[in-house]
PALUMTOR-608127 format. One line per 3 residues: number of its first residue (from 0); their letters; for each residue x, z, y of N, C-alpha, C. Coordinates in nm, 4 decimals. Example, Ala and Ser with C-alpha at 12.3 -4.5 7.8 and 13.67 -1.06 7.14 Angstrom:
residues 2
0 = as = 1.3190 0.7800 -0.5690 1.2300 0.7800 -0.4500 1.3200 0.7800 -0.3300 ~ 1.2850 0.7080 -0.2250 1.3670 0.7140 -0.1060 1.2900 0.7870 0.0030
END
This chain:
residues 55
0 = xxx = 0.7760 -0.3760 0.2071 0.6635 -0.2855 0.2077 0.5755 -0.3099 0.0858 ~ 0.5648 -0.4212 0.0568 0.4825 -0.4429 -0.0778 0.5410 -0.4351 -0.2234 ~ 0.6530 -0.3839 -0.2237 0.7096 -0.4182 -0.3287 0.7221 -0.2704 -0.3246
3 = xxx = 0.8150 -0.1583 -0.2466 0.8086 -0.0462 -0.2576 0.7136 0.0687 -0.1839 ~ 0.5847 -0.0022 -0.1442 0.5027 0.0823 -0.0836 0.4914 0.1738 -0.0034 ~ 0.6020 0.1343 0.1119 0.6742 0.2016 0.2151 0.7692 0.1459 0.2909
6 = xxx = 0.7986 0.1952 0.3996 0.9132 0.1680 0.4690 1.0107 0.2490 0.4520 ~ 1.2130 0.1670 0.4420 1.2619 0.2709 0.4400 1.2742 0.3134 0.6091 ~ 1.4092 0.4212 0.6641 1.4038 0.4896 0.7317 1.4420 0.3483 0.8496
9 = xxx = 1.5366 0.2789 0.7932 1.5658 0.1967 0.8834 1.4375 0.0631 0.8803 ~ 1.3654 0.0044 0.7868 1.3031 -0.0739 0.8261 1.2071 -0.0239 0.9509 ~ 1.2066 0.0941 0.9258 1.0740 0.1523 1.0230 1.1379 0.1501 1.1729
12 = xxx = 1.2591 0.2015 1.1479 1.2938 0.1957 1.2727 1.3518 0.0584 1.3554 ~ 1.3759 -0.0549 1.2776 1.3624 -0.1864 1.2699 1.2397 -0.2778 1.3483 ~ 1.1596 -0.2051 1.2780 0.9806 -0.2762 1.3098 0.9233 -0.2015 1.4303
15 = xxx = 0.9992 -0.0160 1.4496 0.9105 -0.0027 1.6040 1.0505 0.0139 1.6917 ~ 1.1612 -0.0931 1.6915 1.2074 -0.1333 1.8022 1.1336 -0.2748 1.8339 ~ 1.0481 -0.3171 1.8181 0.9722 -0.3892 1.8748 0.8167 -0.4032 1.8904
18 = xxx = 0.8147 -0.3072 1.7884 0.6711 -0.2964 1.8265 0.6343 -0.1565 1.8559 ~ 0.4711 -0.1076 1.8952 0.4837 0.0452 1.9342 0.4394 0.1172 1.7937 ~ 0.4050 0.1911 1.8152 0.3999 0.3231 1.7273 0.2574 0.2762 1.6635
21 = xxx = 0.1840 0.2066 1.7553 0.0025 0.1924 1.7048 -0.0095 0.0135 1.6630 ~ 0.1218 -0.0765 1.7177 0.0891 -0.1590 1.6264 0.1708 -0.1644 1.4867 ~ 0.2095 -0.0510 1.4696 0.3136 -0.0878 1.3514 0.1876 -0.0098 1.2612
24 = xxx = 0.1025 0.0691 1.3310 0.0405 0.1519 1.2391 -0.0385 0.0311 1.1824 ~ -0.1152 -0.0432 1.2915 -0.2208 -0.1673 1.2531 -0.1366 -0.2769 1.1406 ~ -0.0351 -0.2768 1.1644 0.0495 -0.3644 1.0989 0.0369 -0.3056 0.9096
27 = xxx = 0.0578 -0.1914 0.9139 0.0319 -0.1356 0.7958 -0.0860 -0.1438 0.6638 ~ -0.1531 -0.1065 0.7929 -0.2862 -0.1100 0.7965 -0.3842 -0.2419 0.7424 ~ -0.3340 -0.3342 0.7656 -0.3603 -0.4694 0.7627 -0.3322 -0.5211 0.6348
30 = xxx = -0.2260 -0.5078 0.6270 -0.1170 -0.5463 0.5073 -0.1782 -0.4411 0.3411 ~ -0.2060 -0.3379 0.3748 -0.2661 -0.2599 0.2936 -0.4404 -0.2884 0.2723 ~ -0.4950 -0.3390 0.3395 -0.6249 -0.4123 0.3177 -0.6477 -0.5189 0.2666
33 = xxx = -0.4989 -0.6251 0.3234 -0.5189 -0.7717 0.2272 -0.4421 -0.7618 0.0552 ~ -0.3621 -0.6104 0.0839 -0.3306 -0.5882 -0.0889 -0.5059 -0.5409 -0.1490 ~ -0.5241 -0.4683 -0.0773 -0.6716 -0.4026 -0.1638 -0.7612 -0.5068 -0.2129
36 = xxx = -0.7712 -0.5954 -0.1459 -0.8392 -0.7177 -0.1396 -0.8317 -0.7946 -0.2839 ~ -0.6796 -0.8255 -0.2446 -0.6298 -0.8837 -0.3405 -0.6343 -0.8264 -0.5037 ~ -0.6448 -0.7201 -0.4706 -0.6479 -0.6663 -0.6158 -0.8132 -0.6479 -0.6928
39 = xxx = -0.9175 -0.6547 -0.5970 -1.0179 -0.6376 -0.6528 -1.0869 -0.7828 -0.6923 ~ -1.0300 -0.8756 -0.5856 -1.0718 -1.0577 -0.6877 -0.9740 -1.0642 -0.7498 ~ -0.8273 -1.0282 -0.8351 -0.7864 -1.0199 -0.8595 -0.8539 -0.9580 -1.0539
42 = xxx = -0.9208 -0.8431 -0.9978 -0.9480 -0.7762 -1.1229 -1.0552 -0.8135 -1.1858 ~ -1.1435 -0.8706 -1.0514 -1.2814 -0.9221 -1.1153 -1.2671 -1.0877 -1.1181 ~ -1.1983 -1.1483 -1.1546 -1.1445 -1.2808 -1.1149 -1.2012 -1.3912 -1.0744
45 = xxx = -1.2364 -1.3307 -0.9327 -1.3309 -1.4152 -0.8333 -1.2344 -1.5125 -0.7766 ~ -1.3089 -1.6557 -0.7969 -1.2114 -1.7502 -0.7671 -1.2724 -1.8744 -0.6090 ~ -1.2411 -1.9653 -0.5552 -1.3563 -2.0587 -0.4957 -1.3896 -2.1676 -0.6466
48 = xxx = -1.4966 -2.2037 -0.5662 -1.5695 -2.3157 -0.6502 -1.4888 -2.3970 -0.6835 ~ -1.5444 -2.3879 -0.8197 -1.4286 -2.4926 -0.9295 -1.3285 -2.4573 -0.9568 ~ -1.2725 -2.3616 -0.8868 -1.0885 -2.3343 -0.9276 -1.1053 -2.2373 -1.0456
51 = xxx = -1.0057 -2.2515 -1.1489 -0.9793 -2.1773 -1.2969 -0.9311 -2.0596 -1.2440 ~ -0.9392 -1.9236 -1.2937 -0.8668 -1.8271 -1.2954 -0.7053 -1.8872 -1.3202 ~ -0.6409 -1.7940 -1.2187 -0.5044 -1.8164 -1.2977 -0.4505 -1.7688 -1.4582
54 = x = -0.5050 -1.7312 -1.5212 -0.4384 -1.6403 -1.6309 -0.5866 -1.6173 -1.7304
END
């Protein structure tokens, strides 16, 4: 999902043979918030105390 920004036909149908329809949505959902995340300390290169930017 993070690499091609989607599910294919079978992962999906993979992920809601076990889960339902509303946690796969949350599942998404989730996963797409800790990318957003990631990309904005990422861009503004907010780090914890003391640690160097990577790059």
């Amino acid at each position: 999902m993070l690499e091609q920004h989607t599910l294919t036909e079978a992962d999906r149908a993979e992920a809601l043979s076990f889960l339902t329809a509303g946690q796969l949505s949350d599942l998404v959902l989730t996963v797409g918030f800790y990318q957003l995340v990631c990309n904005f300390l990422n861009t503004f290169e907010v780090t914890t105390e003391g640690e160097k930017a990577p790059y």
